[in-house]
C-alpha positions, 0 to 999 in steps of 0.5 A: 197150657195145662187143663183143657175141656171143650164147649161143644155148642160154642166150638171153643176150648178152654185152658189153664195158663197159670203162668198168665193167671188166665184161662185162654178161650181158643176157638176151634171153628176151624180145627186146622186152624185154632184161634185165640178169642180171649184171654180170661184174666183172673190174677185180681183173685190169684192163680188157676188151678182147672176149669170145668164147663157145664150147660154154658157156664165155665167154673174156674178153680182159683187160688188166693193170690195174696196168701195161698195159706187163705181161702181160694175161690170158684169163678164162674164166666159164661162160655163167652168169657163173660164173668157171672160170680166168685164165691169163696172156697177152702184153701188151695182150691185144685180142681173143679167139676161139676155134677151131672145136672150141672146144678152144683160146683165143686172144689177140691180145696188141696190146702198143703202146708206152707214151705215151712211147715208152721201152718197147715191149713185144713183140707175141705171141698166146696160146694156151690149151688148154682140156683140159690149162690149158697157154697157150702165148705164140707170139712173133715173135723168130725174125723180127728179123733178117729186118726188112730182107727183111721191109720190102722185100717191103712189110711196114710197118715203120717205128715208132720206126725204128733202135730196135724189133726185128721182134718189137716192131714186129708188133702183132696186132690180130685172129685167124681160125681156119682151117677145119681148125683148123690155122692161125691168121691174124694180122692186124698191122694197123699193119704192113700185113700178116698173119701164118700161124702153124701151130697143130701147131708153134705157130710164126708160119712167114710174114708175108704184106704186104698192099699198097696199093690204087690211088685212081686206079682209082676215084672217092672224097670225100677232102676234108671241106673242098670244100663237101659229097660230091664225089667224085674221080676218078683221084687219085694216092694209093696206099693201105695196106688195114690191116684191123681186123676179120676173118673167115674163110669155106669155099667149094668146100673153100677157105678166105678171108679177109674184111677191113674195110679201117679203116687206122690210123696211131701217135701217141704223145705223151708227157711226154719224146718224142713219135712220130707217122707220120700228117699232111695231104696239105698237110704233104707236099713232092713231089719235083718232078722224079718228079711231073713224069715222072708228067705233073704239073707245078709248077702241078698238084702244088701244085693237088693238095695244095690242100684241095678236093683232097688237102690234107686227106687223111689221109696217112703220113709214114713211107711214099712218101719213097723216098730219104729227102730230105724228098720224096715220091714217092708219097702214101700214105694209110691205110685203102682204104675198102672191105672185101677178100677174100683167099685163104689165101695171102694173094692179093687175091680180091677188093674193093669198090672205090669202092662203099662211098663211093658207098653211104654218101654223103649228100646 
């Protein structure tokens, strides 16, 4: 079981079973005593990513089981289980919502590269309209010659450097309606950044970098390997926020966006190539001269990458090298370890800081 949402007018839950290519119907009529209803097998389309429900009807985001480099497809079923349409989607569609009317689906189509590196389909959403049964695939070609522009305002672009356009490089990972219905945010979660797409012209008109979050305003455990919870205080690690999931709230007529923080390097290995942008703190050399102007010398900067300090901390290797030598002058790590909130421009409202750390830390 992985994504679960509720049916309140049918009292039933539905989930994601990937394993069993499914969506499970569990009623809870009785929630002491949950009962299984139906299981929902959708392996003739391929494997289900999320599930999202609206007015009675249950869409499903579903990728190509034949060739997950190919289209995937939105399903949608009634609340009772009963299939009503698929329609085709972009490639490695994972997650599904819905507007606030409940008129339109959309998708957030991943399209990852395959082990191998050799093909990398385009990122793209779909959106359907449940009155006329037209999907619409809104893609981010109109970007790939803005790539330089694009990385220097700090949106991630670094995967497979030299080979994939803009288009290839953005991979939506999660979606919120505005309150309106007008806009939709794209969250490219790998790429640091959100996208604004204007739902009346059905066009992605922005993308909007995140940044990073600055350690050495707070107190985190950033090493597994320094006898248990110690927090450190000051570290000079930038960190890229690169949220999962994420919602989207009204308060006084406006309208913010809530992210969880998780961060997320690329790995991919495969039989001929092999491409990864995450190692250890130990794997980094620092370019001596700028850490020295920052206040550490030779001594401190190899006290900094020892284990019990940031040694272990997972790091990119794709970011923080500013000229390209081999030498980093910043170090950048994935994630912030918090939750966020940003406005509808995409201005930092508001983190927790250090206080998740602090929460969850065990004794």
């Amino acid at each position: 079981a992985e994504i679960v949402t509720f049916d309140a007018e049918s009292n039933t839950a539905f989930y994601v079973n990937a394993v069993d290519s499914s969506v499970d119907m569990i009623s809870l009529e009785d929630p002491t005593n949950p009962s299984m209803l139906q299981r929902i097998d959708v392996s003739e389309y391929g494997e289900p990513n999320s599930i999202s429900i609206s007015n009675g009807i249950v869409a499903m985001a579903v990728a190509n089981g034949e060739n997950d480099m190919a289209n995937g497809y939105i399903l949608t079923y009634t609340t009772q289980g009963d299939f009503i349409n698929s329609y085709e989607a972009g490639v490695l569609p994972d997650m599904v919502t819905f507007t606030n009317s409940g008129n339109h689906i959309f998708s957030a189509n991943e399209g990852q590269p395959n082990d191998d590196y050799d093909v990398d389909p385009e990122g793209s959403v779909t959106v359907v309209d449940i009155m006329t049964g037209v999907a619409t695939q809104i893609g981010f070609t109109d970007f790939n010659s803005e790539r330089e522009n694009l990385i220097n305002s700090g949106v991630r672009l670094y995967a497979n450097p030299g080979s994939s356009t803009v288009a290839q490089d953005l991979e939506p990972e999660y979606i919120a309606i505005s309150s309106d219905d007008s806009t939709a945010y794209v969250m490219f979660q790998e790429n640091n950044a959100f996208g604004i797409i204007d739902l009346t012209s059905m066009q992605m008109t922005s993308i909007v970098p995140l940044g990073t979050k600055d350690y050495s305003e707070g107190c985190y455990d950033l090493s597994d390997k320094d006898g248990g919870v110690v927090f450190q205080c000051g570290s000079p690690v930038s960190s890229m926020y690169m949220p999962d999931a994420i919602s989207l709230f009204s308060s006084d007529g406006e309208d913010f966006i809530l992210t969880a923080n998780e961060g997320d390097s690329r790995e991919y290995e495969g039989d001929n190539s092999e491409y990864t942008d995450e190692g250890r703190g130990d794997d980094l050399t620092l370019n001596a001269t700028h850490w020295e102007e920052m206040g550490y010398d030779l001594d401190a900067q190899e006290d900094l990458l020892e284990k019990e300090n940031l040694g272990r901390l997972k790091v990119s290797l794709a970011d923080g090298d500013y000229d390209g030598d081999g030498e980093y002058e910043e170090i950048v790590g994935f994630g912030a370890r918090s939750m966020s909130i940003w406005d509808s421009n995409g201005e930092l409202v508001f983190d927790t800081g250090d206080e998740l750390s602090k929460l969850t830390q065990i004794y």
